[in-house]
C-alpha positions as CSV (number, residue, x, y, z in Angstrom):
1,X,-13.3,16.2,-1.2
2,X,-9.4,16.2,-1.7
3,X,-8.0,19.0,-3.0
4,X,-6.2,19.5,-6.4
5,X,-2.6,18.5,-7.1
6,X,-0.6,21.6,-9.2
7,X,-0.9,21.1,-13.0
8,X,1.9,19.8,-14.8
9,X,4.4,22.4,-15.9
10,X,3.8,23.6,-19.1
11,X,7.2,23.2,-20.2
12,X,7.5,19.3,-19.2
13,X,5.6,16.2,-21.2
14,X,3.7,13.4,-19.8
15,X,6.4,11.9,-17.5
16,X,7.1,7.7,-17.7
17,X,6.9,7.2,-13.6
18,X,4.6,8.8,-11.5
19,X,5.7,8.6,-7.7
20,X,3.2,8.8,-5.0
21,X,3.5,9.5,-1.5
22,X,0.7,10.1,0.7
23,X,2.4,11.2,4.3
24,X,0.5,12.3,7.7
25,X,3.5,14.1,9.9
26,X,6.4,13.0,9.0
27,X,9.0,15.3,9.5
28,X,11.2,13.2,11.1
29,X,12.1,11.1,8.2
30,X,10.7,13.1,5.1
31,X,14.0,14.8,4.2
32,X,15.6,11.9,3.2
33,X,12.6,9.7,2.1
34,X,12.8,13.2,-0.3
35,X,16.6,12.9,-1.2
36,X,16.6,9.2,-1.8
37,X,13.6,9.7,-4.6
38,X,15.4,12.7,-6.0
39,X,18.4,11.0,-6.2
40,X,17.3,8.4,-9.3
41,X,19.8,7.6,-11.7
42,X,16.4,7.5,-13.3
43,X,15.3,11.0,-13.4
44,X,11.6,10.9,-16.0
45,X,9.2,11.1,-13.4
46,X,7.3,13.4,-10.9
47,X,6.4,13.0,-7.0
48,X,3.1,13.6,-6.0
49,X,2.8,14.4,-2.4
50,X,-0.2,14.7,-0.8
51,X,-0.3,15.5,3.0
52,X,-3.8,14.7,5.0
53,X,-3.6,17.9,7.0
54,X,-0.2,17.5,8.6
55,X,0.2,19.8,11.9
56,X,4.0,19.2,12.2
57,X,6.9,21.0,9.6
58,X,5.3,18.3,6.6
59,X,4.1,20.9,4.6
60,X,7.2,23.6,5.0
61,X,9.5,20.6,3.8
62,X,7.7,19.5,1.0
63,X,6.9,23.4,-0.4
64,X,10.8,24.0,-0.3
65,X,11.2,20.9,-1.9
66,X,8.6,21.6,-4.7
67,X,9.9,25.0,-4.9
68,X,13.3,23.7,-6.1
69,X,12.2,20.7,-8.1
70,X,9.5,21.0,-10.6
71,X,8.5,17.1,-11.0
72,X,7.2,17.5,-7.3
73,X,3.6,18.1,-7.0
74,X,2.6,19.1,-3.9
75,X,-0.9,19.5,-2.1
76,X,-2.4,19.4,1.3
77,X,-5.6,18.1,1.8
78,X,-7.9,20.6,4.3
79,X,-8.7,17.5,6.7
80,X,-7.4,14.3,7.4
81,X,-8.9,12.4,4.8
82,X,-7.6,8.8,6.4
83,X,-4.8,6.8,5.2
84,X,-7.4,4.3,2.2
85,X,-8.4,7.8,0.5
86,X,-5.3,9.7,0.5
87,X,-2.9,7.1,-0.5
88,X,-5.3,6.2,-3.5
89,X,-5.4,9.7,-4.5
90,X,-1.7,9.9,-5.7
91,X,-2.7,6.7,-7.6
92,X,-5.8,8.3,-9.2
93,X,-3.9,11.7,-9.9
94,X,-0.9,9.4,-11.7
95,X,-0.1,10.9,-15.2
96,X,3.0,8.0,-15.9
97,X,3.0,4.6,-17.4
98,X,4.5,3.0,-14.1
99,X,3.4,4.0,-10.5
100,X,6.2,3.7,-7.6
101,X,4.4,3.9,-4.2
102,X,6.5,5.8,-1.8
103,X,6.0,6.4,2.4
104,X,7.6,9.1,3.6
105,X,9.4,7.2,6.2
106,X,11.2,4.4,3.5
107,X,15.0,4.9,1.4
108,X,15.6,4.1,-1.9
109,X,19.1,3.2,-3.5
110,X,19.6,5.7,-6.3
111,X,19.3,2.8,-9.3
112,X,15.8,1.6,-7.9
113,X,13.7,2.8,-10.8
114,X,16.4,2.8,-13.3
115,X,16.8,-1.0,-12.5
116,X,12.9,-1.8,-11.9
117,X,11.6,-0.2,-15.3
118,X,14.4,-2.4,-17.2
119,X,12.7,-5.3,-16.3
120,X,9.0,-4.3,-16.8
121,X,10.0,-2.7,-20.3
122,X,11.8,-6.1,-21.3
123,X,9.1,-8.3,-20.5
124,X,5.4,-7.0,-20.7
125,X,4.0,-10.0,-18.7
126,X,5.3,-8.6,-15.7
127,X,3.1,-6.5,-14.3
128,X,5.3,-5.4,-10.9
129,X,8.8,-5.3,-10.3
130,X,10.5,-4.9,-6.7
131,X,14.1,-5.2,-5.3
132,X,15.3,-7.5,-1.8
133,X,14.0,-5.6,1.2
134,X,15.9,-4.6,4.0
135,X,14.3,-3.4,7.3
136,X,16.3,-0.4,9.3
137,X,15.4,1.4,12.5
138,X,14.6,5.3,13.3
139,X,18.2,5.7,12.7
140,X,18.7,3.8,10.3
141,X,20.4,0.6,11.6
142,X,19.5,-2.8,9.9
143,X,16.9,-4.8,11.8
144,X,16.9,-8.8,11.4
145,X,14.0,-10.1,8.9
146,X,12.8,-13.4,7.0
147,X,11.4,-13.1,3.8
148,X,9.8,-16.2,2.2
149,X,10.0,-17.9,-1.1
150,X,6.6,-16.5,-2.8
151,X,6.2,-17.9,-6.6
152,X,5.1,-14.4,-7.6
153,X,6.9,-15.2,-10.6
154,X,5.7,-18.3,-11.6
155,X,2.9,-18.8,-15.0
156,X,0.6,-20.9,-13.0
157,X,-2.2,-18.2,-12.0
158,X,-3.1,-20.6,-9.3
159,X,0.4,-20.8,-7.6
160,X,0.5,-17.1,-7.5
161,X,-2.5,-16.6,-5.9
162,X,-1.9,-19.4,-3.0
163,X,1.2,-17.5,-2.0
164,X,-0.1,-13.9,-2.0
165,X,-2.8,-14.6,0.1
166,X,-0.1,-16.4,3.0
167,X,0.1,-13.7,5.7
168,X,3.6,-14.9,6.7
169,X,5.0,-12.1,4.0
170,X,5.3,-8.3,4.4
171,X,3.6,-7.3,1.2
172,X,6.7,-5.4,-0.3
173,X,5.6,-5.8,-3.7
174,X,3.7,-3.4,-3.3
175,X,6.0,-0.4,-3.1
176,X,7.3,-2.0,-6.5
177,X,6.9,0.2,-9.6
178,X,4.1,-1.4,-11.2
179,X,2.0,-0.6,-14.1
180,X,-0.5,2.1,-14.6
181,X,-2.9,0.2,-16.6
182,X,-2.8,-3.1,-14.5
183,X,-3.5,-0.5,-11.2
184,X,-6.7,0.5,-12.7
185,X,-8.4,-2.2,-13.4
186,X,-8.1,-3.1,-9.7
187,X,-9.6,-1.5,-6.4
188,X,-7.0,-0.2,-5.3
189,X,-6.2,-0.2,-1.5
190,X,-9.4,-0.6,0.7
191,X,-10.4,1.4,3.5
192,X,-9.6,-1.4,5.8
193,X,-6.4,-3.3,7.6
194,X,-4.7,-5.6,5.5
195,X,-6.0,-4.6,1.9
196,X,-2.5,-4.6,0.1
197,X,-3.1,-7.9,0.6
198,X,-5.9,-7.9,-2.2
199,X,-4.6,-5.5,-4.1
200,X,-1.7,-7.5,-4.8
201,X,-3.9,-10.4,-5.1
202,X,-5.6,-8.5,-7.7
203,X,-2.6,-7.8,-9.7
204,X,-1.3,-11.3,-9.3
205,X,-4.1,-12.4,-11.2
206,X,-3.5,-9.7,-14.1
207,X,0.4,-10.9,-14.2
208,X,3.5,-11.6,-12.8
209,X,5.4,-9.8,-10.2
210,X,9.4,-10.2,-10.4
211,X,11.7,-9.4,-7.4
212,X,15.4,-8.4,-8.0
213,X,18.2,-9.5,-6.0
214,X,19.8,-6.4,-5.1
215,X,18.9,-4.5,-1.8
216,X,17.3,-1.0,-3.4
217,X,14.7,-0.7,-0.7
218,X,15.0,0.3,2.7
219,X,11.8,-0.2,4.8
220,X,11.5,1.3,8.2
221,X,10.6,0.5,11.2
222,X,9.4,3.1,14.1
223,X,7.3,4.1,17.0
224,X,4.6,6.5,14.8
225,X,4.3,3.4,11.8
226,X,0.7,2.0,11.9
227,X,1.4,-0.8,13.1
228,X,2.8,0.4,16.5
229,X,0.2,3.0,17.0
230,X,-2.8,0.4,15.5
231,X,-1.5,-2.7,16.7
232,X,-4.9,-4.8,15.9
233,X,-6.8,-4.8,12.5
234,X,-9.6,-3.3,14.3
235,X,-7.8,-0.4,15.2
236,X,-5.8,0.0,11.5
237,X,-9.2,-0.2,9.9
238,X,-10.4,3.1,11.7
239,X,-6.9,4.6,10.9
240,X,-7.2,3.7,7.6
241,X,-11.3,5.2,7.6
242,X,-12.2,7.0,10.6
243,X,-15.5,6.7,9.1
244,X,-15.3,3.0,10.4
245,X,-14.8,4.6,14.4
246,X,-18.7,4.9,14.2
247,X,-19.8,1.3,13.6
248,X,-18.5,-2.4,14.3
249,X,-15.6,-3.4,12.5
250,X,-15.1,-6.4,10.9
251,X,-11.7,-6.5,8.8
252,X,-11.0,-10.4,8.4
253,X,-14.0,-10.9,7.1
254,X,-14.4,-7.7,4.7
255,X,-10.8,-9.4,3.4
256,X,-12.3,-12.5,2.7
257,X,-14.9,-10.9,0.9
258,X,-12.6,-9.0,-1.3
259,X,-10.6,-11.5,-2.0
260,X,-14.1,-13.6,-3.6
261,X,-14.6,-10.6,-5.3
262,X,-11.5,-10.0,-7.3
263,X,-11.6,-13.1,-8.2
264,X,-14.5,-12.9,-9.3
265,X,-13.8,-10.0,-11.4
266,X,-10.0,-11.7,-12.8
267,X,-9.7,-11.9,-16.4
268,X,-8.8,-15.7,-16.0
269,X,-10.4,-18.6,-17.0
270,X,-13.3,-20.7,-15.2
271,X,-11.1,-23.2,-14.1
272,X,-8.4,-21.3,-13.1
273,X,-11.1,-19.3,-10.8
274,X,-12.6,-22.2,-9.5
275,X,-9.1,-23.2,-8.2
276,X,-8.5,-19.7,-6.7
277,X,-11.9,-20.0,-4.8
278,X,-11.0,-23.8,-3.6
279,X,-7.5,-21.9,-2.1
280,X,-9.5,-19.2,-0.3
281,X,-11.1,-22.6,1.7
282,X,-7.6,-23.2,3.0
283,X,-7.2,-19.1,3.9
284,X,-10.4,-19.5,5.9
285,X,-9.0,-22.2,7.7
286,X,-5.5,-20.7,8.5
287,X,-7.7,-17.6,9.7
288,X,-10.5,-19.0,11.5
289,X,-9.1,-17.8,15.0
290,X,-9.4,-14.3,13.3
291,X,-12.4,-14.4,11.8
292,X,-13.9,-15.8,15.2
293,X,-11.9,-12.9,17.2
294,X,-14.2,-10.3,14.2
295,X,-17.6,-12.3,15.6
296,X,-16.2,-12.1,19.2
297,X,-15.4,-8.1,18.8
298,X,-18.8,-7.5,17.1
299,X,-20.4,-9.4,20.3
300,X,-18.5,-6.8,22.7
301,X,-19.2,-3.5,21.1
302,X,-23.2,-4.8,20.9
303,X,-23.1,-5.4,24.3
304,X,-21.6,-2.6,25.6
305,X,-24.0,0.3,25.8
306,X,-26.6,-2.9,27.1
307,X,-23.5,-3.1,30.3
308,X,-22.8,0.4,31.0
309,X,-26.9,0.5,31.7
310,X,-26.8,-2.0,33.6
311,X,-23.4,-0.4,35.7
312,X,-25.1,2.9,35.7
313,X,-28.8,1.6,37.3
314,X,-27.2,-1.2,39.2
């Protein structure tokens, strides 16, 4: 069970953007992850924070920050809830026509929303809209990158979907402010490695995304991301569950399953779903050293209690 965000004050109406950030100690960059947000030319929305049981200064910051600023909504959850549930939860808990998701490690240029919600109120096929990417350090230095032409824009349905599902992108769409009402009608972010992946999927077959050509967004890079201390999709899955640290994991192939199955549920025609299953032939292929490495990993863990018999009686 999560616990409760704070009620909306009384004295404010139903704000346009809802900001979510779901954060595990992260003192070290919170403050200005905080500042940046606060800092919006475009100032109609609140930040709801929701800590899974920090034991660092988390909490501390984000009370003095809530104490000063009444569009943040802060709560901390009484147990690490893993990362699926809790960033969901700000989703869930949303109150706003867009939804910006927000780590507490990333910067954003003060005219991000004001620039972002321009677009997605001029054109109501666009479902989300994000800005050029740059990566920077733990001190904030830029750090090299290579971002590749994705037709998230494009009217095909088909076309959209054959790019989002390339693993050769770092899924920053989806810290684009995106709308409420497309959100829900997907699953939001599974409970294992890799599931933005879907999710954006999922919204890709809902409507377009559009990416700006300024630099708003600042992604970091550091030793405490999940990536450094999960480094295989085995790992992330448990850190995204820890329910999953019981039982064999098997995260390529719960993706591919997903991916079937919002197709499957897209509002698109038969055709147009037919072609969308054909691409997900040429995803098992560029993934078939992965999904082997699942059936592989599954063989081990069976195994190993049948070995450390063996080691113990031998």
């Amino acid at each position: 069970m999560t616990v409760p965000f704070p009620p909306l004050p009384s004295t404010r109406g139903r704000p346009r953007v809802s900001l979510g950030m779901p954060v595990y100690n992260g003192e070290e960059f919170i403050e200005e992850a905080l500042a940046s947000l606060l800092a919006q030319t475009y100032e109609d929305f609140e930040l709801l924070i929701s800590d899974n049981a920090s034991t660092d200064r988390t909490g501390e910051i984000c009370r003095d920050h809530a104490s000063r600023d009444p569009r943040i909504r802060y709560r901390r959850n009484e147990r690490n809830l893993g990362f699926a549930i809790n960033q969901n939860s700000v989703i869930e808990h949303a109150n706003g026509e867009f939804f910006l998701l927000t780590h507490h490690d990333d910067v954003r240029l003060p005219t991000y929303l004001e620039r972002t919600i321009e677009v997605l109120d001029r054109d109501p096929g666009v479902v989300v809209c994000y800005t050029t990417t740059r990566d920077i350090d733990a001190s904030g230095g830029f750090l090299p990158r290579r971002d590749p032409d994705l037709r998230v824009d494009a009217d095909d349905h088909v076309a959209r979907f054959r790019d989002i599902i390339r693993t050769d992108h770092i899924c920053e769409a989806d810290f684009g402010l995106t709308r409420v009402s497309a959100l829900r009608e997907t699953r939001l972010h599974g409970d294992y490695a890799d599931s933005d992946r879907v999710l954006l999927a999922e919204l890709l077959l809902r409507g377009r995304f559009h990416r700006l050509p300024e630099c708003l967004f600042y992604r970091r890079a550091h030793a405490n991301q999940s990536t450094a201390i999960a480094p295989n999709r085995q790992l992330r899955t448990v850190w995204y569950n820890p329910v999953h640290g019981d039982g064999i994991v098997l995260p390529h192939f719960r993706q591919l399953g997903e991916y079937l199955s919002a197709i499957g549920r897209a509002p698109i025609a038969s055709g147009t779903r037919l072609s969308c299953y054909a691409a997900m032939c040429g995803w098992v292929g560029t993934n078939r050293k992965q999904l082997v490495g699942d059936i592989e990993f599954a063989g081990v863990e069976l195994l190993r209690p049948l070995y450390n018999v063996v080691k113990r009686t031998g």
